[in-house]
C-alpha positions as CSV (number, residue, x, y, z in Angstrom):
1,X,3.6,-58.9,1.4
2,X,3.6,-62.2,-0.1
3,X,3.7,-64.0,3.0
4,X,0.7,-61.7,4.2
5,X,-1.4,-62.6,0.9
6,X,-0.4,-66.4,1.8
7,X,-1.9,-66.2,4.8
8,X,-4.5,-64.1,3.8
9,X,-5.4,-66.4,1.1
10,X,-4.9,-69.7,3.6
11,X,-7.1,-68.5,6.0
12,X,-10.2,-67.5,3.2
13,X,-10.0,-71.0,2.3
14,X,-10.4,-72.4,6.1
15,X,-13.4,-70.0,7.1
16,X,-15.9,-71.8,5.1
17,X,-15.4,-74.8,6.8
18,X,-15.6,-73.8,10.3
19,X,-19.7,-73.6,9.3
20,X,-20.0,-76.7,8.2
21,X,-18.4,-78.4,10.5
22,X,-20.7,-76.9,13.3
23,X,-23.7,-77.8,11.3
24,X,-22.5,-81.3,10.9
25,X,-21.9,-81.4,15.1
26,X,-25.8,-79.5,15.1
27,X,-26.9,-81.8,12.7
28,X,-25.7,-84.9,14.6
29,X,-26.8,-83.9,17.8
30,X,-30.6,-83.1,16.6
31,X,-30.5,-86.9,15.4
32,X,-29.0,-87.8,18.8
33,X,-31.6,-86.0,20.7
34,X,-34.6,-87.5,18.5
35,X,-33.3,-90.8,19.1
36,X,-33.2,-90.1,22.4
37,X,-37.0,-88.7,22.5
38,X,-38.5,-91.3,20.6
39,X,-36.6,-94.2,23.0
40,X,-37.9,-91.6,26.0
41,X,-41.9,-91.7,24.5
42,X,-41.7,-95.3,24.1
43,X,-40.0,-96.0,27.8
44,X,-42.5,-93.8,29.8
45,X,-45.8,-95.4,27.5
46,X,-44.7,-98.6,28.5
47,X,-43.9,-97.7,31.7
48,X,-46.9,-95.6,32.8
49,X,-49.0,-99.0,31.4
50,X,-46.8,-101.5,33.1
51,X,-46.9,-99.6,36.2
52,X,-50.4,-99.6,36.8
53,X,-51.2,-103.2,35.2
54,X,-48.2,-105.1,35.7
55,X,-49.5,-106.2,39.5
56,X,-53.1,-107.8,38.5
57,X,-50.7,-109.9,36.0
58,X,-51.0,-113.2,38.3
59,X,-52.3,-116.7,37.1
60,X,-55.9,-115.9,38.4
61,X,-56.2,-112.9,36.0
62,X,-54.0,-114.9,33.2
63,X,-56.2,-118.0,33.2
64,X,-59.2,-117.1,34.5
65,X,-62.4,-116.4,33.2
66,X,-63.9,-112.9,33.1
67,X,-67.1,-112.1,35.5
68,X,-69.7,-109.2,35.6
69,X,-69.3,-108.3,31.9
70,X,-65.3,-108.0,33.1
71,X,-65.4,-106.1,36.3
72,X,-63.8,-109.1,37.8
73,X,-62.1,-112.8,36.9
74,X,-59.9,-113.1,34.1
75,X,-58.7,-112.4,30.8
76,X,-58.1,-115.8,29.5
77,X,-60.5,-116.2,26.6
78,X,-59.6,-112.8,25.6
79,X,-55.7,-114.2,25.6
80,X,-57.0,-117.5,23.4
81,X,-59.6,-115.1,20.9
82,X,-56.1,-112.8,20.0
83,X,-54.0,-115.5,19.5
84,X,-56.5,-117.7,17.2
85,X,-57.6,-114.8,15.5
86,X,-54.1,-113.5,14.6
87,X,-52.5,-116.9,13.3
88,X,-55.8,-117.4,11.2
89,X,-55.0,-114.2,9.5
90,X,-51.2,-114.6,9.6
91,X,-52.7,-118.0,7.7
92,X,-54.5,-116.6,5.0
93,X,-52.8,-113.3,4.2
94,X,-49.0,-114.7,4.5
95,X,-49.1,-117.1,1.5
96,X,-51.1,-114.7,-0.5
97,X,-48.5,-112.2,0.4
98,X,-45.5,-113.9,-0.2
99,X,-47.1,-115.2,-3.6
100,X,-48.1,-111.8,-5.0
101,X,-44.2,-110.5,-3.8
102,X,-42.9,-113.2,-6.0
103,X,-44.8,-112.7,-9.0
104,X,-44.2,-109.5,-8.9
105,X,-40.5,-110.0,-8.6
106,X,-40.0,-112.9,-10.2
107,X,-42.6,-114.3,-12.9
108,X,-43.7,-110.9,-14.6
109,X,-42.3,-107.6,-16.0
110,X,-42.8,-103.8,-15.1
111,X,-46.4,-103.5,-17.2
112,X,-49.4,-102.3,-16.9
113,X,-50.9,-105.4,-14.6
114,X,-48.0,-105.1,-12.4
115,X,-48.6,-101.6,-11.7
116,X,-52.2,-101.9,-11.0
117,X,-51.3,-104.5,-8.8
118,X,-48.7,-102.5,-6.5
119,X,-51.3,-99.8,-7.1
120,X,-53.9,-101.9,-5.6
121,X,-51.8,-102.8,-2.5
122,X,-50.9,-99.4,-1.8
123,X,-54.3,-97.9,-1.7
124,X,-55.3,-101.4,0.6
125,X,-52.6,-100.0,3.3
126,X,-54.2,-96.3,3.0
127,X,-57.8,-97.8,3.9
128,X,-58.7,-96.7,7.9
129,X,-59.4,-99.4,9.7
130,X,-62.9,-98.8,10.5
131,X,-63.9,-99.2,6.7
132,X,-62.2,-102.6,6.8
133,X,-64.4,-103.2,9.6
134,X,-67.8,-101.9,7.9
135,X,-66.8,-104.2,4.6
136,X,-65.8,-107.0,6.8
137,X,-69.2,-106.6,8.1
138,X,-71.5,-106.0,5.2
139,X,-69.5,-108.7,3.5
140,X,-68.3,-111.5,5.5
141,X,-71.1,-111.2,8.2
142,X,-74.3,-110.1,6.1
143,X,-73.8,-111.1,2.8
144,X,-71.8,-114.7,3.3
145,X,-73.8,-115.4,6.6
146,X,-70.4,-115.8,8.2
147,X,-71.6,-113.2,11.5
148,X,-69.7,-112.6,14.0
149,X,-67.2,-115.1,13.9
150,X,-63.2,-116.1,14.0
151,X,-63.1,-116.5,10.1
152,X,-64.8,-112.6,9.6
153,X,-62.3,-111.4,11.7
154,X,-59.6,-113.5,10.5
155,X,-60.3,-112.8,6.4
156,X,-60.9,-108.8,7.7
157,X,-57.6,-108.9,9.4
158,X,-55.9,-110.3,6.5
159,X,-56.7,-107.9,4.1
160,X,-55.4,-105.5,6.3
161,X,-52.3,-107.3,6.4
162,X,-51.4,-108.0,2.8
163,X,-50.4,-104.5,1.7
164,X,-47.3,-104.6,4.7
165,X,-46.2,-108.5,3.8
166,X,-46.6,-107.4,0.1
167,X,-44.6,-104.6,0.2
168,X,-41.7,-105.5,2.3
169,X,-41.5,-109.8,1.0
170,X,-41.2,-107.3,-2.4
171,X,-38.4,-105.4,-1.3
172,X,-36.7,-108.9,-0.2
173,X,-36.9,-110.6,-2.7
174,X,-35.1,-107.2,-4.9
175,X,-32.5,-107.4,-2.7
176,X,-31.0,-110.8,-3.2
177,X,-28.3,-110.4,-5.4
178,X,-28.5,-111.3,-8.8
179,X,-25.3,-113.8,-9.2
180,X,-27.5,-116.1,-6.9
181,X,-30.1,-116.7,-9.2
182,X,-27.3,-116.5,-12.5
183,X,-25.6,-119.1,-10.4
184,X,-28.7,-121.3,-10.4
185,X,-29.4,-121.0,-14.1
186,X,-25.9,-121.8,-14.9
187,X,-25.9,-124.7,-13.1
188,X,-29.4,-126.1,-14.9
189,X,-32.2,-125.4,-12.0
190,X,-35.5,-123.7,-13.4
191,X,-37.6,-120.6,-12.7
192,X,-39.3,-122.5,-9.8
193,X,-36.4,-124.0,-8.3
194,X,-34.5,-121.1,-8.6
195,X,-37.2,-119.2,-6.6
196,X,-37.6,-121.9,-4.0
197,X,-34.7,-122.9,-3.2
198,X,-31.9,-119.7,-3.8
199,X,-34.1,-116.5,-3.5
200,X,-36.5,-117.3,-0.5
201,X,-33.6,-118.9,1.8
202,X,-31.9,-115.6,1.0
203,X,-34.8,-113.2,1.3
204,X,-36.4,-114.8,4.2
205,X,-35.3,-112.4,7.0
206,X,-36.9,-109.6,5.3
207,X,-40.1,-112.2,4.4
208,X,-40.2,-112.9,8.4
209,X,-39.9,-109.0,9.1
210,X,-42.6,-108.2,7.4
211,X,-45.2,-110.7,8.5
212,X,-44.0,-109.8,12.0
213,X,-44.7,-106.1,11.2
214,X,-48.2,-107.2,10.0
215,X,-49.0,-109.5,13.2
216,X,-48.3,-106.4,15.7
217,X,-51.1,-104.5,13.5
218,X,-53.4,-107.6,13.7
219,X,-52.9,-107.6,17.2
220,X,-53.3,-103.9,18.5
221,X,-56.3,-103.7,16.1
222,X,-59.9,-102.9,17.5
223,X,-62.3,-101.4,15.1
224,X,-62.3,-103.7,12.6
225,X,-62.2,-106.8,15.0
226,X,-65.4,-105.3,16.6
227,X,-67.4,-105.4,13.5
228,X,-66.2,-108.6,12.4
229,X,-65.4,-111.2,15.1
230,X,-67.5,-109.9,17.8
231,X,-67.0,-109.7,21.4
232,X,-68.4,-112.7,23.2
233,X,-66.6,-113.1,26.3
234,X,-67.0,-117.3,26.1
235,X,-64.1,-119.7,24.9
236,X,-64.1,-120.2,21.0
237,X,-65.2,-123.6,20.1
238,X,-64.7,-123.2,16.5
239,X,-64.0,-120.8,13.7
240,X,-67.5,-119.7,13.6
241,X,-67.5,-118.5,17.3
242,X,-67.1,-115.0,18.1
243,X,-64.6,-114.1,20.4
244,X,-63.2,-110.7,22.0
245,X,-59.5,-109.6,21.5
246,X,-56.7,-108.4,24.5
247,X,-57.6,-104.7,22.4
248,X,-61.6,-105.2,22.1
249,X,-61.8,-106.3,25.9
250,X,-59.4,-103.3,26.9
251,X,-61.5,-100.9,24.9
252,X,-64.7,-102.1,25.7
253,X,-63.9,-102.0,29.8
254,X,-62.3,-98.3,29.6
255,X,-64.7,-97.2,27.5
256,X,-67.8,-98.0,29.4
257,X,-66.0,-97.6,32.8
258,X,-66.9,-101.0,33.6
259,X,-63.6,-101.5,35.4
260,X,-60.5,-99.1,34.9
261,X,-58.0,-101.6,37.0
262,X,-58.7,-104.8,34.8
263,X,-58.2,-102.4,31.5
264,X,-55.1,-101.4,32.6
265,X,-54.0,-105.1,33.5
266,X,-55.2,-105.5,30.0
267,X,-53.2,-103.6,28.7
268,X,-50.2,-105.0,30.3
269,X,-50.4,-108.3,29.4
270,X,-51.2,-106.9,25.3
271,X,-47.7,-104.8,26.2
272,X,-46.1,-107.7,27.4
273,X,-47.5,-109.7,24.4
274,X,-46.0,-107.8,21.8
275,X,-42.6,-107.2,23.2
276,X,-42.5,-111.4,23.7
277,X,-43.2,-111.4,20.0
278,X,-41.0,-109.0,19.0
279,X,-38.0,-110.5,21.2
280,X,-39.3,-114.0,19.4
281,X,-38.8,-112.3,15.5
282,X,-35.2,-110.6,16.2
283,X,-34.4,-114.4,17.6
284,X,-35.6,-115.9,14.4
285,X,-33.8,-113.6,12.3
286,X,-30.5,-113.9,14.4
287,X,-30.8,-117.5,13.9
288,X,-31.0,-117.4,10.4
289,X,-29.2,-114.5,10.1
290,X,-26.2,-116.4,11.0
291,X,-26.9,-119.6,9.6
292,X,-26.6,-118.0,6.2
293,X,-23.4,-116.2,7.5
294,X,-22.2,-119.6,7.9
295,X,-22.7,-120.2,11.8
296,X,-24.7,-122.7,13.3
């Protein structure tokens, strides 16, 4: 009978887990299978675009200019008004960024400026895009006489960028270990040198991570381009030209039916665009990745 209890007793001590360990197999198999979807979504969007774009991708469509209001030619100053519009804002909002991440972090303490500050930045990233637009607009355009130009899109864009290089140079910056900076105290460097020359080298993949996150907004974005830098079809000359973004001339063509196969090659190349940038940022950070791991 004692036996019996034993095993009686053994085998109310091994149900319970039987359940969990089929909840844990359920568990890991729902995260398998949204993996799996999400890497599914993202492989038939790009895809179904590629598909249908990737043949007008040839060096007349690349480098030529567009004609009948984009029904035919090219995309080229289109390809020229993205890329000078997005380093211009990558310009202005990254130092401002980066600065506001390390005063937070380094130069102040948790208060009640510091807290309107993140505050601030958090409400900036919940702002639609289209009321970016309309300020960059009634602002930049109207009130400063800027109009449709490179530097309204480009100041537009970097407000919109701030709240993600803000955030993420922040969380950076938190993460580099503390017995770096101690280290640099103790051996006589300052605040400043300290910052510039231990924590940024450290806290610089995140830094490049988030600027890159903020680019790929700058780059897909539409409405608040539209308002702000225009959409002239002609090469920029300057920063007060207007010029029409890969996602303005894409939107603009579908849009008004003006030419279905050149939006969809448009769309290819903005793809294609994005991915080579992306590719280019996990490079970066390899590289200095593994320098600070002690490669070369």
């Amino acid at each position: 009978m004692a036996r019996d209890a034993g095993r009686g007793e053994s085998h109310g001590r091994g149900a319970p887990g039987r359940p969990k360990k089929r909840s844990g197999v359920l568990g890991v198999a729902l995260v398998r299978a949204s993996a799996a979807l999400a890497v599914a979504i993202l492989v038939f969007i790009v895809g179904y675009i590629m598909l249908r774009g990737a043949r007008l991708m040839t060096p007349r469509f690349l480098f030529g200019s567009p004609e009948k209001m984009g029904r035919e030619g090219g995309i080229f100053p289109s390809i020229v008004g993205t890329v000078v519009l997005t380093l211009s804002s990558v310009a202005v909002a990254a130092p401002l960024g980066i600065g506001t991440a390390i005063f937070l972090t380094e130069y102040t303490r948790e208060g009640l400026f510091s807290r309107i500050v993140r505050f601030g930045t958090e409400s900036l990233a919940g702002i639609p895009s289209i009321i970016f637009g309309l300020f960059g607009f009634l602002f930049f355009v109207i009130r400063l006489g800027m109009g449709w130009s490179i530097l309204s899109g480009s100041l537009t864009l970097a407000a919109m960028m701030l709240p993600t290089i803000v955030r993420t140079s922040e969380e950076a910056l938190r993460s580099v270990p503390d017995i770096y900076k101690e280290t640099a105290y103790a051996l006589g460097a300052s605040r400043w040198q300290t910052v510039t020359s231990v924590v940024l080298p450290a806290a610089m993949p995140g830094i490049i991570t988030g600027v890159i996150l903020a680019m790929g907004r700058a780059i897909g974005e539409t409405a608040a381009v539209i308002f702000t830098a225009g959409s002239s079809l002609r090469l920029p000359k300057s920063i007060f030209d207007s010029v029409r973004t890969l996602p303005v001339h894409f939107y603009i063509l579908a849009r008004e039916g003006i030419s279905f196969e050149n939006a969809y090659g448009t769309a290819a190349v903005l793809i294609t665009a994005v991915l080579l940038v992306n590719l280019a940022a996990y490079y970066v950070l390899y590289r200095v990745s593994k320098r600070r791991a002690g490669g070369i």
